[in-house]
C-alpha positions as CSV (number, residue, x, y, z in Angstrom):
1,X,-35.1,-23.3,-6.1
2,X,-32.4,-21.9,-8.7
3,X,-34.8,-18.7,-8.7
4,X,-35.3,-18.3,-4.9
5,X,-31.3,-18.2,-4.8
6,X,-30.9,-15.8,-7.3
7,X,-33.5,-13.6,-5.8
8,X,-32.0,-13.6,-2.4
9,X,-28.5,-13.3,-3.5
10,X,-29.6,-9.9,-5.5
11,X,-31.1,-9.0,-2.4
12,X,-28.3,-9.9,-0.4
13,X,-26.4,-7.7,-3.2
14,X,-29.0,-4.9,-3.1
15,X,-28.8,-4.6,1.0
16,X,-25.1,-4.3,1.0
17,X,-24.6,-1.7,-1.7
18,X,-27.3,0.2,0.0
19,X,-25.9,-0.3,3.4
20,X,-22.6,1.3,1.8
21,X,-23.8,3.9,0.4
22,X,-25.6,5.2,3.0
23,X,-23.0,4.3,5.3
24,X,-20.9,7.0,3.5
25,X,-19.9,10.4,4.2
26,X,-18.5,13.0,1.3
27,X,-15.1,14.9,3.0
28,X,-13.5,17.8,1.2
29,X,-9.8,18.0,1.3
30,X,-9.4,21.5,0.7
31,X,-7.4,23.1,3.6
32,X,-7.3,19.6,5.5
33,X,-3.8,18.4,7.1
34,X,-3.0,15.1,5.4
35,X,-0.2,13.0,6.9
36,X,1.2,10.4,4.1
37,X,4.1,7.8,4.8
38,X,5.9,6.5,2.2
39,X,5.0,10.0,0.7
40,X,8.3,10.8,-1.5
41,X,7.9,8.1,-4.0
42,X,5.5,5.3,-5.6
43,X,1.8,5.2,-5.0
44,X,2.6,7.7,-1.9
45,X,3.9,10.4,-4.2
46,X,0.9,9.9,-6.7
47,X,-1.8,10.0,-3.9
48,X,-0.2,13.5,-2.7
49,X,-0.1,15.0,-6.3
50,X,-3.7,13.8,-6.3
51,X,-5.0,15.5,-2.8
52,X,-2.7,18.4,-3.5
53,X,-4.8,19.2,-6.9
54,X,-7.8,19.1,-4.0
55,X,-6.3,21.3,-1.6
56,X,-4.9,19.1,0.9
57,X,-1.9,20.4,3.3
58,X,0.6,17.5,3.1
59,X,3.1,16.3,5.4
60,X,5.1,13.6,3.8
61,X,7.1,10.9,5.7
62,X,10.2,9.1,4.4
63,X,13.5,8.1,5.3
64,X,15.4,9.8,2.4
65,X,15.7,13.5,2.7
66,X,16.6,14.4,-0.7
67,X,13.4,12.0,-2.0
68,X,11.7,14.6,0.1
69,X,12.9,17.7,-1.1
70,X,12.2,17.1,-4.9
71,X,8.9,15.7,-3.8
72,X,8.0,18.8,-2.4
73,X,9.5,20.9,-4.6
74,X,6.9,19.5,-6.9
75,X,4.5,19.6,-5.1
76,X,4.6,23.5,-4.4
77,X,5.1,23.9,-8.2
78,X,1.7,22.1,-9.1
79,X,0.2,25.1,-6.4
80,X,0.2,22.4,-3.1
81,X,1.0,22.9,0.6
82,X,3.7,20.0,1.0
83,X,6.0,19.6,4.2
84,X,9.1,16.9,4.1
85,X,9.3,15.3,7.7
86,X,12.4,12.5,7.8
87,X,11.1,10.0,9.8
88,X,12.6,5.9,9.9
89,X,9.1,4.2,10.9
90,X,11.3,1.3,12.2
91,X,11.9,4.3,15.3
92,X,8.4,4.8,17.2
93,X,10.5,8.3,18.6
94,X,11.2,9.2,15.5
95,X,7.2,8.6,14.4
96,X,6.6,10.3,17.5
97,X,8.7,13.6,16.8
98,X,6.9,13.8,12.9
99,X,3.3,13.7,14.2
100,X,4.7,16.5,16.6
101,X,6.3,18.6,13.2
102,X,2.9,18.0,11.1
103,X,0.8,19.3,14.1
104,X,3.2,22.0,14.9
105,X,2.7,23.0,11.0
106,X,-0.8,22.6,10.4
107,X,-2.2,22.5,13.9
108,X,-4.1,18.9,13.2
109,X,-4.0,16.1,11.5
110,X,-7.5,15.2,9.8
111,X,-6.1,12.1,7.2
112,X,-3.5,9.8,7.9
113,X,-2.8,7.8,5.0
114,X,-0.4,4.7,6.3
115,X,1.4,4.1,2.7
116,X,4.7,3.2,3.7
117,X,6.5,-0.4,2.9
118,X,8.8,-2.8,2.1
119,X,8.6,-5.8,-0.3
120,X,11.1,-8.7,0.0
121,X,10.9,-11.1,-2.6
122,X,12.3,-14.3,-2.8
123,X,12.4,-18.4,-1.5
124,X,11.3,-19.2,2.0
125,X,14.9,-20.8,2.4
126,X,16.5,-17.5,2.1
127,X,14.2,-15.9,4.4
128,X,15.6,-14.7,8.2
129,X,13.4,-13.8,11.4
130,X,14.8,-10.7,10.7
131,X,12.9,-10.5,7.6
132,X,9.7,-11.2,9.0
133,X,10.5,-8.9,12.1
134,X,10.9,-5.7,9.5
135,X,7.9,-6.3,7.6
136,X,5.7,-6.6,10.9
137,X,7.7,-3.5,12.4
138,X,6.9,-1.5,9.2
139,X,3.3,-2.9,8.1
140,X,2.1,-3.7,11.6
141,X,3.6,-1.8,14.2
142,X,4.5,1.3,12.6
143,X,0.8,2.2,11.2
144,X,-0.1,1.2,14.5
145,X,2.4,3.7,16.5
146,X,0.5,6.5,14.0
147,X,-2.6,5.5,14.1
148,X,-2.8,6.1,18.5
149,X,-0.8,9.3,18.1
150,X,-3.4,10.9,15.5
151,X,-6.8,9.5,17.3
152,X,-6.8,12.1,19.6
153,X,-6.6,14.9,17.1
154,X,-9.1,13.9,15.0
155,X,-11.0,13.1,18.4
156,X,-11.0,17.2,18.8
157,X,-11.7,17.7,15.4
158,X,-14.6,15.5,15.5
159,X,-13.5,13.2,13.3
160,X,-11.0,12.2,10.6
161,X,-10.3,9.4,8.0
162,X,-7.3,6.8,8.3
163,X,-6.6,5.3,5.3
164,X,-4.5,1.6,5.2
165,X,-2.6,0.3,2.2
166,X,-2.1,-3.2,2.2
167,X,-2.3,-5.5,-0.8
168,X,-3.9,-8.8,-2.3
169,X,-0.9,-10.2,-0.3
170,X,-2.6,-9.8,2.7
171,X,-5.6,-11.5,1.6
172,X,-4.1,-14.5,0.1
173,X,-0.8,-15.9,0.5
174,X,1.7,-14.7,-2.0
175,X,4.9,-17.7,-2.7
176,X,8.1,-16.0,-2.4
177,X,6.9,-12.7,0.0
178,X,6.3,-14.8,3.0
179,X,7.0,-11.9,5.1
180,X,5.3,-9.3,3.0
181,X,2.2,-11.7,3.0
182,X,1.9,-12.5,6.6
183,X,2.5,-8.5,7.7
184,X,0.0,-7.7,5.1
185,X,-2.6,-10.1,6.8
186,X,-1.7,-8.2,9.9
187,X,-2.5,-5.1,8.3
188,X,-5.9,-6.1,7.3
189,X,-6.9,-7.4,10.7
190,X,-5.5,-3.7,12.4
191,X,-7.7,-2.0,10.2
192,X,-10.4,-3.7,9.9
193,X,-10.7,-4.0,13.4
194,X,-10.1,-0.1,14.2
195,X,-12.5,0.9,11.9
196,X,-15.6,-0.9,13.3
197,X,-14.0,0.6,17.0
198,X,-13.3,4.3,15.9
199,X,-16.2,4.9,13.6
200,X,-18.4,6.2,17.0
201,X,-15.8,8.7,17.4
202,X,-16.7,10.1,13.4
203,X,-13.0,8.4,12.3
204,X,-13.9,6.5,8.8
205,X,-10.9,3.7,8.2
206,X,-10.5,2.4,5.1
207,X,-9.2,-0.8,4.3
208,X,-7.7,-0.9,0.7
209,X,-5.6,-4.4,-0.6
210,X,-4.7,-3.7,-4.1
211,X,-3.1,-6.1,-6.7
212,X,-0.2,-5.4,-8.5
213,X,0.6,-1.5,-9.5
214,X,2.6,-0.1,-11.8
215,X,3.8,2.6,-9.3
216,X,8.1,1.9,-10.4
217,X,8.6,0.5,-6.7
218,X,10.1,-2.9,-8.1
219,X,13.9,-0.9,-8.5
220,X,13.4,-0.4,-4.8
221,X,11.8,-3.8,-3.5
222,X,14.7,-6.3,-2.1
223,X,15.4,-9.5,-3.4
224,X,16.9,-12.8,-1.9
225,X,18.0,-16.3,-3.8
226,X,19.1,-16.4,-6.9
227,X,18.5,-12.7,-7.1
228,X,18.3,-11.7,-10.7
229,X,15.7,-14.4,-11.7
230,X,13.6,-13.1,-8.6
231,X,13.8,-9.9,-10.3
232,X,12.4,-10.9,-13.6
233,X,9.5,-12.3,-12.6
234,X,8.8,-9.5,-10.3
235,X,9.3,-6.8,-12.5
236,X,7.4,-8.0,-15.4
237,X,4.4,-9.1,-12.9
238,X,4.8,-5.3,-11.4
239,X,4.9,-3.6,-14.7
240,X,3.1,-5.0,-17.7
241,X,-0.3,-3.6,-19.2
242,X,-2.1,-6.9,-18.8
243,X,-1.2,-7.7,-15.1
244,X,-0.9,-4.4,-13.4
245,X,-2.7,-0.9,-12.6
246,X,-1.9,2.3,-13.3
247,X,-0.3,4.1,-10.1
248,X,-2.7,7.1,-11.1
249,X,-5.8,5.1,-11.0
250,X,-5.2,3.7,-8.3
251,X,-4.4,6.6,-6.3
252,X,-7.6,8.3,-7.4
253,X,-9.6,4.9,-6.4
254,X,-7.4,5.6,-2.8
255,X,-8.4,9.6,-2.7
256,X,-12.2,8.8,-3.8
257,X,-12.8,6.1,-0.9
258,X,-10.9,8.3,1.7
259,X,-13.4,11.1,0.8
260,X,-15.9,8.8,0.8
261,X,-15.6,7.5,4.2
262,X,-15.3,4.0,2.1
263,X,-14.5,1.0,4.2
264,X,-13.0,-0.9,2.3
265,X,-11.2,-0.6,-1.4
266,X,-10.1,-3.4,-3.6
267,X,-8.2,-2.1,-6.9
268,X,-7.6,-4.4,-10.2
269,X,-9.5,-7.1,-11.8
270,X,-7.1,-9.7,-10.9
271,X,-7.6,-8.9,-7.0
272,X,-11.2,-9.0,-6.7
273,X,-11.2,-12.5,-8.9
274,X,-8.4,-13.5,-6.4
275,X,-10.0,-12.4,-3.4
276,X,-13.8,-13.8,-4.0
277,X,-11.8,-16.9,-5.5
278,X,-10.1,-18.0,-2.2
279,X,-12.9,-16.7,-0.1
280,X,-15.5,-19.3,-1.9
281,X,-12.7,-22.1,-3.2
282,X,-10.0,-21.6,-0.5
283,X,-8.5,-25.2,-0.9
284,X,-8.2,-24.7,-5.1
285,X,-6.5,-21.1,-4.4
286,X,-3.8,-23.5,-2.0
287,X,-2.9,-25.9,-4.9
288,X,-3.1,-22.3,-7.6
289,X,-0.9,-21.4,-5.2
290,X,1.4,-24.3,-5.1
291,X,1.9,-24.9,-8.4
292,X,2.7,-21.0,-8.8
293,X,5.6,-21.7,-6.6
294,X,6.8,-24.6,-8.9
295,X,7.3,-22.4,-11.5
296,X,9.5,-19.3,-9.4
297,X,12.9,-19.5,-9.4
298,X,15.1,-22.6,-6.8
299,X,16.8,-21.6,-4.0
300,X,19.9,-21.3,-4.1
301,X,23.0,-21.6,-2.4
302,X,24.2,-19.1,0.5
303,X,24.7,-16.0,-1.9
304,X,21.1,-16.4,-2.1
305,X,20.9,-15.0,1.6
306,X,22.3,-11.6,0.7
307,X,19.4,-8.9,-0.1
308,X,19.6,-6.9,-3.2
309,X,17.5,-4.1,-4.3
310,X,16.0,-4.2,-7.6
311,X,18.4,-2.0,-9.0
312,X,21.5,-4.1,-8.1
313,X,19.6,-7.1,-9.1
314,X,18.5,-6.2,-12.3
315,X,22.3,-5.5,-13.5
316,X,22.6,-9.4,-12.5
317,X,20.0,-10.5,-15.5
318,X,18.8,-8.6,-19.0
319,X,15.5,-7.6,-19.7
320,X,14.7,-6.6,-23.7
321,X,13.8,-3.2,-23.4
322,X,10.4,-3.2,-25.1
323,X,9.6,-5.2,-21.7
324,X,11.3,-3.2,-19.2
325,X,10.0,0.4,-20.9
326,X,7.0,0.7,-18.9
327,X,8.5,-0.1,-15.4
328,X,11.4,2.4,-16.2
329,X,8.9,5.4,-17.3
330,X,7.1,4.7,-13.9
331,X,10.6,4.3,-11.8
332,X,10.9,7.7,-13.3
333,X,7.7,9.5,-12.8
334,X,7.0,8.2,-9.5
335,X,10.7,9.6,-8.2
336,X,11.6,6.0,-7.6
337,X,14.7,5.9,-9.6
């Protein structure tokens, strides 16, 4: 009996990799238009250095202007094609108006690569609808808005690849990111479900949910309760050897299963175990989860509503330098600081 279920789970095993692999389609950026939000900074910027070494044409998408420029600028020093568009995603005009400046530049757009996001950290108790309502707007609705606008383009074109960041957070639910968690979920469902729809019309969509990264983005994430303590745990989580990724292998995981045609990407040890973990034990992940939340920081009182970002927060509570190196080096060489 214990043999027959080995021998049809390797089969089982067998059949899906083969299904994959077949299943997948090699894509060249060179001289391809690729659209990247959250493209100044973080895992955005890294992706674009990546796919500029490949010949991409970038258009990058952010708020902050100046982030742009010095992305850019190196960008077109490393030998890459890089446009700055500044675009607030929360404004479906203003996406509206940068699809219109990418195609107006580059005639197409062939990738989209929906990067762009906003982490709140912090107790339920602190947490307002308006929270939620920003981390749907910009996780949901915004790669949404992007996603409709570039289908017909890469309908001309034949085809395209669209590529969805979301995290281990939208897979299983995080304590103390409530509203990054249940956006995240969203996210998953969006993509998953365009990609079985627009795969006739030669669109690949990939699906990635990575687990922690060590892309710097904790000086820019906001914080809620007692806001210093939030920031500790988040940091170290975010930053240290043992618990997170490298932003650059990450990225090239991200660049090798958009070329790919991959449909879905998991990154980091500690999200697959997660992810397969919940999926067959759902009920033990709920109490993991639980007692996880035992050991965050209490709410507090109604300072704890205010939102800080990581940088404000961190002057609130010190970290011993040989801990904090490594987030500050990748705050630095991911323009997030």
């Amino acid at each position: 009996m214990k043999r027959a279920f080995l021998l049809t789970l390797g089969g089982i095993g067998f059949g899906t990799w083969a299904v994959s692999r077949l299943a997948r389609s090699d894509f060249s950026f060179s001289g391809k238009s690729v659209l990247i939000t959250g493209g100044s900074r973080g895992l955005g910027l890294t992706i674009a250095r990546q796919i500029a070494a490949q010949g991409g044409r970038l258009a990058l998408l952010a708020r902050d202007e100046d982030e742009l420029n010095r992305a850019c600028a190196e960008l077109r020093q490393l030998g890459g094609e890089a446009i700055g568009v500044p675009c607030d995603l929360l404004d479906r005009e203003q996406s509206l108006g940068a699809i219109q400046t990418a195609v107006d530049r580059y005639g197409t757009i062939d990738v989209l690569i929906n990067n762009a996001g906003i982490m709140q950290v912090g107790p339920l108790e602190h947490m307002r609808p308006d929270d939620f309502e920003k981390s749907m707007q910009l996780h949901l609705w915004a790669p949404f808005n992007l996603i409709q606008q570039v289908v017909p383009h890469m309908r001309r074109a034949g085809g395209g690849r669209i590529v969805n960041i979301a995290s281990i957070g939208g897979k299983i639910a995080v304590p103390h990111m409530a509203p990054y968690s249940a956006s995240k979920f969203a996210l998953v469902g969006l993509s998953d479900a365009f990609r079985a729809e627009l795969a006739r019309d030669g669109i690949r969509v990939t699906t990635v949910t990575p687990g922690l990264m060590r892309t710097g983005s904790h000086v820019n994430a906001k914080f809620k309760g007692n806001q210093g303590a939030e920031y500790t745990w988040f940091s170290l989580s975010a930053t240290l050897p043992f618990a997170a990724v490298e932003a650059e292998r990450a990225a090239a995981q991200i660049v090798a299963a958009c070329r790919r045609g991959q449909s879905s990407l998991v990154i980091g040890l500690h999200a697959r175990i997660g992810i397969i973990g919940n999926a067959l034990f759902p009920s033990l992940t709920g109490e993991i989860m639980k007692l996880a939340n035992r050991l965050l920081p209490s709410p507090v009182g109604a300072a704890g509503d205010e939102s800080k970002s990581g940088q404000e927060a961190r002057a609130e509570q010190k970290i011993p330098g040989w801990l904090s190196r490594l987030g500050d080096s990748a705050s630095a060489r991911h323009n997030e600081a």
